[in-house]
N, C-alpha and C positions, 0 to 999 in steps of 0.2 A: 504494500500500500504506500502511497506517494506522501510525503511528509507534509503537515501544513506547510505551508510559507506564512516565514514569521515578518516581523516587521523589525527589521534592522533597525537599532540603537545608536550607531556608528554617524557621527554628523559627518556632513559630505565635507569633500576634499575641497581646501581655501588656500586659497592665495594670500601674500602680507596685506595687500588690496580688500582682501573678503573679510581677514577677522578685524580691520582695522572698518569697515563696514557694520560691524555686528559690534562692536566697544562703541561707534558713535548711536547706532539705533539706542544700545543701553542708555547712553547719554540721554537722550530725549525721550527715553519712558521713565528714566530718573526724574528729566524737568516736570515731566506731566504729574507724576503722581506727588509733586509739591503742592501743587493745585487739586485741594479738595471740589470734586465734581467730574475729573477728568482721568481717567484710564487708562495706564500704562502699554492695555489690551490691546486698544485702539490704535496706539500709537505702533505696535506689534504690528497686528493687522493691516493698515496701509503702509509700512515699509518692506511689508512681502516677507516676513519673521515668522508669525502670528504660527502658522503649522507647524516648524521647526521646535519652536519655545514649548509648545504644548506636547510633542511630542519627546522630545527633551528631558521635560518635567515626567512627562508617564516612565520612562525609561529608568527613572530614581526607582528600581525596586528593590525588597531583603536582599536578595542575592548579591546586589551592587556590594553594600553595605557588608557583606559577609565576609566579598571577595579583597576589601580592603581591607579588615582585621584579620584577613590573613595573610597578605602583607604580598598580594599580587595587584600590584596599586596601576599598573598597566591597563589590565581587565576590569576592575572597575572605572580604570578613569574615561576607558572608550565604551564600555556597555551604560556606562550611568551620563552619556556625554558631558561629561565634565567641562570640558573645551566650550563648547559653546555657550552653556551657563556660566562659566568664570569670567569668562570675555565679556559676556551681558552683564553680569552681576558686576564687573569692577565697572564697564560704563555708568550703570544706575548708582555707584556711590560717588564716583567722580559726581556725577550732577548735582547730588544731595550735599559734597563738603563746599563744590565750587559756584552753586545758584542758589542756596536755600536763601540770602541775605538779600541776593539780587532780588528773587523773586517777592523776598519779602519789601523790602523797598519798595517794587512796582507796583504791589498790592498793596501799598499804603500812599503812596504819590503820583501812580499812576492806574488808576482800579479800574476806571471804567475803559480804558486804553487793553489793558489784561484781560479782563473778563468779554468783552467782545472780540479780542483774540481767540479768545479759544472758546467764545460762541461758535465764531464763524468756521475754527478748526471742526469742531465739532458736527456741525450743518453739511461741511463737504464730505466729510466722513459718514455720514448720512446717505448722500447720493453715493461715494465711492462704494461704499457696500452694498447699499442696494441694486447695484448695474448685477451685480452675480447671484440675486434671488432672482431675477428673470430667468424663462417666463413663468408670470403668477400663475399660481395654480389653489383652488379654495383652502387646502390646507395651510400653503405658506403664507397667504391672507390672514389666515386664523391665527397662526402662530406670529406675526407679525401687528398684529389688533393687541398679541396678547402681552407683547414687549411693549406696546407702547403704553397699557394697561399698567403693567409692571415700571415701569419709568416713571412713570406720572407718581403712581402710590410713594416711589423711592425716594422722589425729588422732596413728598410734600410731607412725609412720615414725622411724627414727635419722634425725638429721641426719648428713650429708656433712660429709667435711674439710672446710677452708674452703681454696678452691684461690687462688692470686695470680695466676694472668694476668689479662689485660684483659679475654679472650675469656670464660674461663669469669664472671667479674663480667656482661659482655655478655649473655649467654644468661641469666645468671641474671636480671639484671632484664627480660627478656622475658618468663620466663616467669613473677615475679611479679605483673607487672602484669595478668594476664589474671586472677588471683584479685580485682585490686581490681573488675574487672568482672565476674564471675560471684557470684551468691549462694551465701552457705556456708563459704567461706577468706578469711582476710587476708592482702594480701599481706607484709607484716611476720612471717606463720607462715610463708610456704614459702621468703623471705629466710634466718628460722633453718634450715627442713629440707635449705637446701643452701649453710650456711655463710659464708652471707654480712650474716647481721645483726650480726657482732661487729666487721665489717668498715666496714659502714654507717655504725654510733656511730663509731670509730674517725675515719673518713674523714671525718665531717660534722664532728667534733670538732677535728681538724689539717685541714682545709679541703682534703684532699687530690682537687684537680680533676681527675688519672687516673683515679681511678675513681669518682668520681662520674660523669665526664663520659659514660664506659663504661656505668654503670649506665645511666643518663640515655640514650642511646643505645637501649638494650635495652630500654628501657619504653617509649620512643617507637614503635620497630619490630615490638612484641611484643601495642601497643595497636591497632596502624592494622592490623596482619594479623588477632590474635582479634577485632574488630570485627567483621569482612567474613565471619568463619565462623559467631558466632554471630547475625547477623543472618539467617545463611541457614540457617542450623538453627533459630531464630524460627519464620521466614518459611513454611517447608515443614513443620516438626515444633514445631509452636507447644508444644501439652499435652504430646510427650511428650520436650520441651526442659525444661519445668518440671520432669515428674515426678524427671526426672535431680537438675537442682539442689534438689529438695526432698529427694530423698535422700542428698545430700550435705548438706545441713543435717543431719539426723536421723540421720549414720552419725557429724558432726564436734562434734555438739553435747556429747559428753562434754568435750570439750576444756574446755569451760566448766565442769563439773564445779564445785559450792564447794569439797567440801572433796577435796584429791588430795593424794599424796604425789610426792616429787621421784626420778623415776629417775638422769637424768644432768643436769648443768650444766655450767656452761661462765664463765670467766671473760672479762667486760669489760674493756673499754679503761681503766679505773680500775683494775681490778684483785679488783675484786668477784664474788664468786661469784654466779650467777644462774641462774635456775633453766628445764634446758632443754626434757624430758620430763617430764612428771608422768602420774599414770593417779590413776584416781577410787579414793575408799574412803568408809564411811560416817562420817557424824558423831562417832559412838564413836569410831571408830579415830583420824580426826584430830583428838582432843581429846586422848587415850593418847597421839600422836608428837609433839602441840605442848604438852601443857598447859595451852594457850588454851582461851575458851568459844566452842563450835562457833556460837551464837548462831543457831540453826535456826530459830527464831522469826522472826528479825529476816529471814533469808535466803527463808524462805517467803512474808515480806509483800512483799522485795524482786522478786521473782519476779511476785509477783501484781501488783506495779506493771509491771512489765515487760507481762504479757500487758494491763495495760489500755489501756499506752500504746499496743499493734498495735489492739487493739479501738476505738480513739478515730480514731485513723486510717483504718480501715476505715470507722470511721461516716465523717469527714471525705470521703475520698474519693466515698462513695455519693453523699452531697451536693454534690459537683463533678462528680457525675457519669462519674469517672473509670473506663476500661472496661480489664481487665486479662485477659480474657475471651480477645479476640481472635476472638470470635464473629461477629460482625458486619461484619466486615471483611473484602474480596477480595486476594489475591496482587498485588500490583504489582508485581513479574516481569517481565510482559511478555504480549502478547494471544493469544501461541500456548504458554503456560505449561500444563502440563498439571495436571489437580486432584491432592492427596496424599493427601486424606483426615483431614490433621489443620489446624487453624484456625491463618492465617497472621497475620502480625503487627500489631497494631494501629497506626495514625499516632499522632504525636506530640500529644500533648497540651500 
């Protein structure tokens, strides 16, 4: 009998050109996910990553972990691809030691300039994914109503107490980390929606190794299980896996709103009031509650840099030939896999 075909582990072969490619993508899913609302995922996803990263991540299983305590550090660094996470991983800290200050700066002097940036990043991102749910068909419809469903609820949701045990810290960073892998949420947004980002600053600030470690715990275990699901919802429901995360873009993208007003806050580890809920208003209205100039102008151009930068990338990508389709490509499954009907997941690029 004919052996399944497995789905190699093995990231493909790069050039100094490719991995110095895949340290700047890190870079810029590092800036994104400074910005609570906006998704490293996303950022994955239009640089032609997004399947690599996830499969990557599924690739981290016991056996990896075995085969380096027993000190064949070879074998797990190519079966667990180590290479291609380490390279992302030092991109995404490079951007956290070398923007966090910037960004904070431009989010305090230049806000409504920032946040219609990455409205408008967002908005193209919207179109850029939706060109590969075509053609609609009533399921991807469905699933697509259901993201934006889900977006909206995510955008407008109360945060939760902030609980102290270990456990709930544990769960909670489980289930943040599955936003930094899906397009649409950061995980830093559902850290606030369940009370634990005041907890975070706090804990990173007094070096409190309880719960980080708890955290840390919860996003390791929280990364290696969503991996394995959404690889396999990829895999068998490719377009109408997108249509889902596209509308969860387009249900969450108000969040980005420029100009919003603050419903609830919540005070920091300083002692600072910060702002926890906001919901959108027009230009008028937030010129009337601040006084300040809404600077519509400036927010429109920012906006249109944002959609050039997806448009640049998508040129980029055509030119690398990079396939997000998942047209072309058969289920590696297994040889008695039955067909679904929707396009399974594309290899690693």
């Amino acid at each position: 009998m004919k052996e399944p075909q497995r789905e190699s582990p093995e990231p493909p072969p790069r050039s100094l050109p490719g991995w110095l490619g895949v340290y700047l993508r890190g870079m810029a899913m590092g800036v994104a996910e400074l910005i609570p609302g906006v998704s490293g995922g996303t950022i994955a996803f239009i640089t032609g990553i997004y399947v690599e990263l996830v499969r990557s991540i599924r690739a981290l299983r016991f056996q990896v972990l075995v085969a380096g305590l027993q000190g064949r550090f070879r074998k797990a660094w190519n079966e667990g691809a180590m290479g291609f996470l380490s390279v992302l991983g030092a991109g995404m800290a490079t951007s956290v030691f070398l923007f966090a200050g910037l960004v904070a700066w431009l989010l305090e002097h230049r806000e409504v300039h920032v946040w219609a940036f990455f409205f408008g990043l967002i908005v193209a991102s919207v179109v850029f994914v939706g060109r590969f749910v075509l053609p609609l068909t009533p399921g991807r419809i469905l699933m697509g109503v259901v993201g934006v469903g889900a977006g909206v609820v995510m955008a407008n949701i109360q945060p939760l107490p902030a609980p102290e045990h270990w456990i709930s810290t544990f769960l909670a960073g489980a289930v943040a980390i599955c936003a930094w892998v899906l397009p649409g949420i950061s995980g830093s947004f559902v850290l606030l929606l369940l009370g634990q980002y005041a907890q975070l600053v706090r804990a990173l600030s007094e070096l409190d190794l309880v719960f980080l470690s708890a955290l840390a715990a919860g996003m390791g275990v929280g990364l290696l299980a969503f991996a394995r699901v959404l690889t396999w919802l990829l895999r068998r429901y490719y377009r109408g896996t997108l249509a889902f995360l596209c509308g969860l873009m387009a249900g969450s993208v108000q969040k980005l709103w420029p100009w919003r007003e603050t419903v609830t806050s919540y005070l920091d580890s300083d002692g600072n009031l910060v702002p926890l809920v906001m919901r959108p208003i027009s230009p008028g209205a937030w010129e009337a509650a601040t006084g300040a100039d809404p600077a519509v102008l400036g927010a429109l151009l920012s906006m249109g840099a944002a959609m050039g930068v997806i448009l640049a990338l998508e040129l980029l990508s055509r030119i690398k030939g990079v396939d997000h389709s998942g047209a072309a490509f058969k289920d590696q499954s297994g040889p008695n896999s039955k067909p679904t009907g929707e396009d399974p997941i594309p290899p690693s690029r």
